[in-house]
ZAMARGU-4260 file (C-alpha; in steps of 0.2 Angstrom, whole numbers, plus 5000, padded with zeros to 4 digits):
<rodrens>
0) 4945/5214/5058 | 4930/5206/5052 | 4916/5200/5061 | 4918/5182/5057 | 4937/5183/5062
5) 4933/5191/5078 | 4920/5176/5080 | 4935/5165/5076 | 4946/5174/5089 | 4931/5173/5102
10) 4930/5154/5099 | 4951/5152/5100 | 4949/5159/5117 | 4937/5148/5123 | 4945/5133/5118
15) 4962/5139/5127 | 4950/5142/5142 | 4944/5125/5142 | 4956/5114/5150 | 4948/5099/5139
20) 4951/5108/5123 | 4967/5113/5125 | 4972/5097/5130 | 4965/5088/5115 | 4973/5101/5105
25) 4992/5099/5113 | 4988/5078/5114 | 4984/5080/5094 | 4999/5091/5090 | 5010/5079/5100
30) 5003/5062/5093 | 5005/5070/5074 | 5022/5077/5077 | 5028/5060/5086 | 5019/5049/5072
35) 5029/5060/5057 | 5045/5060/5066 | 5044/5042/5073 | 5038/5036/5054 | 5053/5047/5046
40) 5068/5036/5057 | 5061/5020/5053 | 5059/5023/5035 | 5075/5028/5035 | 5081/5013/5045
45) 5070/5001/5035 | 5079/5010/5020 | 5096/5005/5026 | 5091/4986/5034 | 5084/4981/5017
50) 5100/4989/5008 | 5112/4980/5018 | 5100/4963/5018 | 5098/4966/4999 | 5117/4968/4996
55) 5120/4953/5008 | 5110/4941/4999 | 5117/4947/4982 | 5136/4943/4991 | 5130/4925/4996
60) 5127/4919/4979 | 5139/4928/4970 | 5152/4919/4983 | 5146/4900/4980 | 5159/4889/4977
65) 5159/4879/4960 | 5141/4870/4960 | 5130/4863/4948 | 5119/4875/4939 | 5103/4866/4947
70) 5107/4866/4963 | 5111/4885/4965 | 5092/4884/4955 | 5086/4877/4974 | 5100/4887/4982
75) 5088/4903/4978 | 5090/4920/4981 | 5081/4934/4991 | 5075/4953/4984 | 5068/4966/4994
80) 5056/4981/4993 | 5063/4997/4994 | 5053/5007/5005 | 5043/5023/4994 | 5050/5041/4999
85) 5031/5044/5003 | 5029/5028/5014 | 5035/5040/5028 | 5019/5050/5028 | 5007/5033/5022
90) 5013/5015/5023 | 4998/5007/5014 | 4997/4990/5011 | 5015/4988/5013 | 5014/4985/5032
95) 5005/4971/5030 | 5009/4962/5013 | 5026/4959/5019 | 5044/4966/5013 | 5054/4953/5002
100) 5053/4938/4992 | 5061/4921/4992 | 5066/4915/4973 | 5068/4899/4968 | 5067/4887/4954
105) 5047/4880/4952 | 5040/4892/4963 | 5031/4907/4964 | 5033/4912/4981 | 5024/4929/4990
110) 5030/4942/4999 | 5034/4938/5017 | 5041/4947/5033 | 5025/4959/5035 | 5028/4970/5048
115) 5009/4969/5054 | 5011/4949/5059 | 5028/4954/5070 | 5020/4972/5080 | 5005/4975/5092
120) 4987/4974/5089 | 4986/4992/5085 | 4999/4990/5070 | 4986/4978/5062 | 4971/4991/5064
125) 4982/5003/5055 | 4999/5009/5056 | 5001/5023/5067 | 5010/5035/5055 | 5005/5054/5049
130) 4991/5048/5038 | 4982/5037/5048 | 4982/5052/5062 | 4977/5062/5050 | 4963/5051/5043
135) 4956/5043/5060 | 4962/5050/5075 | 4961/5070/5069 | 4943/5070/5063 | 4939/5062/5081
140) 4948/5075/5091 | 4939/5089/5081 | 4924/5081/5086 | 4929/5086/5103 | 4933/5102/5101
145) 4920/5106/5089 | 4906/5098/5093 | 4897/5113/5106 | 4906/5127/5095 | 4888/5135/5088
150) 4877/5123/5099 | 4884/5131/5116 | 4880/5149/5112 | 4863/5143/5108 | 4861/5134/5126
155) 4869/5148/5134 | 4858/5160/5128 | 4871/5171/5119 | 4865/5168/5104 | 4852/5181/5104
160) 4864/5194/5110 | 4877/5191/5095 | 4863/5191/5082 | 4858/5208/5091 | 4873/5214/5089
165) 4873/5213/5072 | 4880/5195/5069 | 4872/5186/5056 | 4868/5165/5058 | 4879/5165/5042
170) 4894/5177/5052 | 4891/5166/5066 | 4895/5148/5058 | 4910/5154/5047 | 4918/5159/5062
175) 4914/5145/5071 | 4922/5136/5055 | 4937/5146/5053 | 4940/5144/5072 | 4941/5124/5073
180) 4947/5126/5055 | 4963/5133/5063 | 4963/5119/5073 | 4963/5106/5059 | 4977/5118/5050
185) 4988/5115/5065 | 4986/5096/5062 | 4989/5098/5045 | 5006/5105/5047 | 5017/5092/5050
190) 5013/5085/5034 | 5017/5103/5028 | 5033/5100/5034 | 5036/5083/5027 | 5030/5089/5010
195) 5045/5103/5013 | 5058/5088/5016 | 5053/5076/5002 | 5052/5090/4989 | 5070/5094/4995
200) 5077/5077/4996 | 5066/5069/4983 | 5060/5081/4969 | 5054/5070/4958 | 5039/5066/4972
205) 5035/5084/4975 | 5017/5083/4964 | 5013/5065/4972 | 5016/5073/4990 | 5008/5088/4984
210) 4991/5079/4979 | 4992/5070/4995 | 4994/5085/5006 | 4979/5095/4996 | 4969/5077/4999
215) 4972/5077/5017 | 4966/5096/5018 | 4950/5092/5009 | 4946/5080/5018 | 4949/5090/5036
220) 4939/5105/5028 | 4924/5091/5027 | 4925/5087/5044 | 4927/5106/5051 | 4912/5110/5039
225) 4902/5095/5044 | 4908/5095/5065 | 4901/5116/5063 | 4885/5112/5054 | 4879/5097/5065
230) 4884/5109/5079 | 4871/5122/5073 | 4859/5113/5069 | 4856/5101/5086 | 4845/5107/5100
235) 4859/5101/5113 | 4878/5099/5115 | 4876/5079/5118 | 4864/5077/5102 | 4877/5087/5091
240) 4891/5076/5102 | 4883/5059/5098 | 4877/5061/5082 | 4895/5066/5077 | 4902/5053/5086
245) 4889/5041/5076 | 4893/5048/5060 | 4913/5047/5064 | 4911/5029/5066 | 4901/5024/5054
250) 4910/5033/5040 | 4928/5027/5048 | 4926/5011/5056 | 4908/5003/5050 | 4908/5005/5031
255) 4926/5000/5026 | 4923/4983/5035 | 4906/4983/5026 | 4916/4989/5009 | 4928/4974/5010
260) 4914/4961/5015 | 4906/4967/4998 | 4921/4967/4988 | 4924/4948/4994 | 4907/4944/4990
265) 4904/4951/4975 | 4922/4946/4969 | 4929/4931/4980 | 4944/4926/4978 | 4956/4912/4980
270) 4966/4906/4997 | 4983/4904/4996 | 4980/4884/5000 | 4969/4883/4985 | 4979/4890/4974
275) 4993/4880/4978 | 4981/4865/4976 | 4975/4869/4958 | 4993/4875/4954 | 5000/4858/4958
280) 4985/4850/4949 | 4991/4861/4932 | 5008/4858/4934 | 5007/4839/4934 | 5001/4841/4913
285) 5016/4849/4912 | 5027/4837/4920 | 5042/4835/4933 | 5057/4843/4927 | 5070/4832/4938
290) 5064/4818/4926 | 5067/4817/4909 | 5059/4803/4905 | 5041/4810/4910 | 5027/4808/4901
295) 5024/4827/4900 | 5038/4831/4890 | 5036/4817/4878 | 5030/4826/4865 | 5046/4839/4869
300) 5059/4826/4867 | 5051/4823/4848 | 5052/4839/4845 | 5070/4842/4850 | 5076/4825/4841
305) 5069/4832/4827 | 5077/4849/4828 | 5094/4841/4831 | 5093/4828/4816 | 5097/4813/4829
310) 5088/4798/4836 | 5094/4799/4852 | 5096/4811/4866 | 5114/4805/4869 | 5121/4812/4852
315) 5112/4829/4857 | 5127/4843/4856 | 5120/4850/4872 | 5113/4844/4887 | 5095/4836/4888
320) 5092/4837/4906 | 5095/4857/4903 | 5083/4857/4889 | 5072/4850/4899 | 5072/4861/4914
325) 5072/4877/4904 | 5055/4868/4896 | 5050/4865/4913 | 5052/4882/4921 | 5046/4890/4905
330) 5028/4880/4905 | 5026/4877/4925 | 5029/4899/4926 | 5015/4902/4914 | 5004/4893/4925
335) 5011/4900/4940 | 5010/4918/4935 | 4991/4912/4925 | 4986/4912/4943 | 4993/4926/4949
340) 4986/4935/4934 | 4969/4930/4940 | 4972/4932/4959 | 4978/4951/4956 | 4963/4955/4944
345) 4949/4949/4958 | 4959/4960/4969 | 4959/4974/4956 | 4941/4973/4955 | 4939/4971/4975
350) 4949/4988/4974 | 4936/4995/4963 | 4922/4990/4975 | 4930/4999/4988 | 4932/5014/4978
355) 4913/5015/4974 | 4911/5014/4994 | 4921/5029/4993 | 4906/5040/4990 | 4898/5036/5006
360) 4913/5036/5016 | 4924/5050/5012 | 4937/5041/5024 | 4939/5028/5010 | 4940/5043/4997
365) 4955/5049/5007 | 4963/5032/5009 | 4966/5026/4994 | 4970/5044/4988 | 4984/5044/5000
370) 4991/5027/4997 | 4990/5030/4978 | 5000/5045/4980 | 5012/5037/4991 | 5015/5026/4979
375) 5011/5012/4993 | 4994/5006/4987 | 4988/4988/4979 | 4994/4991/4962 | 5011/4994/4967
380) 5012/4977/4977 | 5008/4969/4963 | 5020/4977/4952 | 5034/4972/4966 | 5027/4954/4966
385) 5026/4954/4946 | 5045/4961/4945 | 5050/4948/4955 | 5044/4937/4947 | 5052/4943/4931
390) 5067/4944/4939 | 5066/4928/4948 | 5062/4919/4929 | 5076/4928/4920 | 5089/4921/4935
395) 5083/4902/4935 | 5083/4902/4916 | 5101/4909/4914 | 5105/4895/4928 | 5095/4881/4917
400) 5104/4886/4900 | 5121/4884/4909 | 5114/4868/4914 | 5111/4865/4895 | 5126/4873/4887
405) 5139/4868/4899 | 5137/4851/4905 | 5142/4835/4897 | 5126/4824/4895 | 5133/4810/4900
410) 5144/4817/4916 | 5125/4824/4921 | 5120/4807/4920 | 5133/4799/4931 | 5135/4812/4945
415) 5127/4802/4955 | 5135/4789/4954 | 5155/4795/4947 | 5162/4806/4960 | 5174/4813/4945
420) 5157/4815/4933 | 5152/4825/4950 | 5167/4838/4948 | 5164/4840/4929 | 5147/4846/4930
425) 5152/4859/4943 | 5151/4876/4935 | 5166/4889/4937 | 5160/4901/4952 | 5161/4915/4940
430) 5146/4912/4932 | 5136/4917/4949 | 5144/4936/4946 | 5131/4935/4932 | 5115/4939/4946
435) 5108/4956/4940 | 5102/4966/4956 | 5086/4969/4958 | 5079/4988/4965 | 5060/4992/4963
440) 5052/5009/4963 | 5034/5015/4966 | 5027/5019/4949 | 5029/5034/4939 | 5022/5050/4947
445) 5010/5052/4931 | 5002/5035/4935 | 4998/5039/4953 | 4994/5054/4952 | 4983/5049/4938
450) 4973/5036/4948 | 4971/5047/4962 | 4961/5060/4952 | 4946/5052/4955 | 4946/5049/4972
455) 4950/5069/4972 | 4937/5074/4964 | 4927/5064/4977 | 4934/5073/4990 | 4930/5089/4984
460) 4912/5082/4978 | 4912/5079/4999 | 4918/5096/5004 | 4903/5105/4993 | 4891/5093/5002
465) 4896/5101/5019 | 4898/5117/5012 | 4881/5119/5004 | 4874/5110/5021 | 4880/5123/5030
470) 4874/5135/5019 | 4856/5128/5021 | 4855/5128/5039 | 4863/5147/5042 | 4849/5150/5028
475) 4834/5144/5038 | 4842/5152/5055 | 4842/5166/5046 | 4824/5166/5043 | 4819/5159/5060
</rodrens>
């Protein structure tokens, strides 16, 4: 046995000793364990609610009675997110951008149903899952077992005695290290054992969950490095405690707040009231569907005259009012989804900002790792919204086209009024067995992986900092 693991042994024993250690220790190992198990049953849970909502929303409209197309346009139709394989280890954003979406004719709608705005307080700081144990509460309970580990033979006066025996500063600290490293390795292994599962009921996920786990290992070995250095160098146990605990905070509560107040500033974005505003603003240019005689579709009924070889909408061979709608929906989409273009790049670029922050937090590094390996980050939000959306457009325009290709003009135009023009323009039900489902994925394992290479590689830039601190201060104790 070498001397630095019979350091790290020495220092196992002390903390086994100490009532306080080994409680922190057992209370980390339970809240990690509970948070992976707990997080496990309500994916799965969540997996099987949105399933049978999904299926159940599909059922309603495929079961309507005989209706006219545009008012199974209003009827709408709700899709739902599937919950990623790797949201059972990091929920991301997904806990607080909401879970399914409303689709209806002239409307983008957001997601809605967060699970943030239904839960506690605590769910809105952050969702109590194997991540955010890992990344917040694990660095703070090595703290308080680490934080006296080289410090305490120094104030003891021990220290002397071990470096006359032949124990090197050097020795001294990388047991120290590989002691409350142990530690962090136990804490680590629950999301050992989640990688396991997912790589056997999920293949496909194994490098996603693979790059997260190696994340979350980095950044532990940063905090066991930097808890150990700090350790050695402070003259007391309450300096190295408090500067720790200072260091802990900032890095994990201080500079993500001043990250997102930057990224608003430097890009601001939009309300949701706003936008609404300066939608409604665009879409009056484009006119009001539910009236053909608007001035915005003038020029449009020229143009279909025109086509046709008529002079009047009446000889038309299909159905104006459809035209129109599908006109409608096609022009009042493309300044719906122009402003959600521009919404989800200032929140792109917002992203970015916090990104950069990552090099001065390597909590922020090891965030946006994990939630772009999950597949649970920004990006993939709005690829559910934008899916949606496309999904959304294709279902209200089949709708609009059987509105044009199946209706008399003139029965549309009497339905008001003729209870028998009223039953013509009523589509045969099986035309709502058309509804394609709808099932959205993360993004390919590629892409993610991809994007978190970077934050990675800051990770690992983080790990060297420590390490070569660590190396400086065993250097000058050396000389002392």
């Amino acid at each position: 046995m070498s001397i630095a693991t019979r350091v790290a042994a020495g220092e196992w024993q002390h903390l086994i000793r100490t009532r306080l250690a080994l409680t922190v220790i057992v209370m980390m190992l339970a809240l990690i364990a509970i948070a992976a198990s707990t997080s496990a049953i309500q994916l799965s849970n969540e997996a099987q609610v949105r399933a049978s909502y999904q299926q159940e929303a599909e059922e309603a409209f495929r079961n309507q009675p005989a209706r006219h197309p545009h008012r199974v346009v209003h009827y709408g139709h709700y899709v739902f997110r599937n919950p990623a394989p790797l949201s059972t280890i990091d929920p991301g954003v997904d806990t607080f951008t909401g879970r399914s979406i409303f689709l209806e004719g002239h409307r983008r709608n957001t997601a809605t149903f967060a699970e943030a705005r239904e839960t506690s307080v605590l769910t809105r700081l952050g969702a109590v899952s194997p991540a955010f144990m890992l990344q917040v509460i694990t660095p703070l309970l090595l703290i308080l077992i680490g934080y006296g580990s080289v410090v305490r033979e120094r104030e003891r006066g021990t220290l002397l005695q071990l470096v006359a025996q032949g124990v090197s500063p050097s020795t001294l600290i990388k047991g120290k290290a590989m002691a409350i490293g142990g530690v962090a390795a136990l804490a680590a292994a629950p999301l050992l054992i989640a990688v396991l599962w997912l790589a056997i009921s999920y293949p496909s996920e194994l490098l996603s969950a693979l790059v997260l786990l190696t994340g979350h290992l980095l950044y532990l070995a940063f905090w066991v490095m930097l808890i150990v250095a700090v350790s050695a160098f402070a003259k007391t146990a309450r300096m190295a405690l408090i500067t720790l605990m200072i260091l802990w905070a900032v890095s994990t509560l201080l500079i993500p707040r001043v990250a997102a107040d930057v990224a608003a500033s430097v890009y601001p974005s939009q309300t949701q009231t706003e936008m609404d505003i300066l939608i409604q603003r665009d879409m009056r240019t484009v006119g009001d569907s539910h009236n053909i005689n608007d001035a915005g579709f003038q020029s449009f009924q020229e143009q279909v005259l025109a086509q046709y070889g008529v002079s009047r909408i009446e000889d038309l061979q299909v159905n104006y009012r459809g035209l129109v709608s599908l006109q409608g929906e096609e022009a009042g989409s493309a300044v719906m989804n122009r402003y959600a273009g521009e919404l989800h790049a200032v929140q792109r670029q917002q992203s970015t900002v916090m990104n950069v922050f990552s090099l001065v937090s390597p909590y922020l590094a090891i965030r946006n790792l994990s939630m772009r390996a999950a597949g649970t980050d920004l990006i993939n939000h709005q690829r559910f919204l934008d899916e949606a959306e496309a999904h959304r457009y294709a279902l209200i325009q089949e709708l609009n086209t059987l509105h044009a290709h199946e209706l008399d003009f003139a029965d549309d135009t009497q339905r008001s009024v003729n209870s028998e023009a009223e039953q013509r323009t009523r589509v045969n039900p099986e035309f709502w067995q058309r509804l394609q489902s709808f099932s959205f994925a993360p993004s390919a394992v590629s892409e993610r992986l991809l994007s978190a290479a970077p934050l990675l590689l800051i990770l690992l830039l983080w790990l060297m900092l420590a390490a070569g601190l660590i190396r400086k201060i065993a250097d000058k104790a050396g000389k002392a």
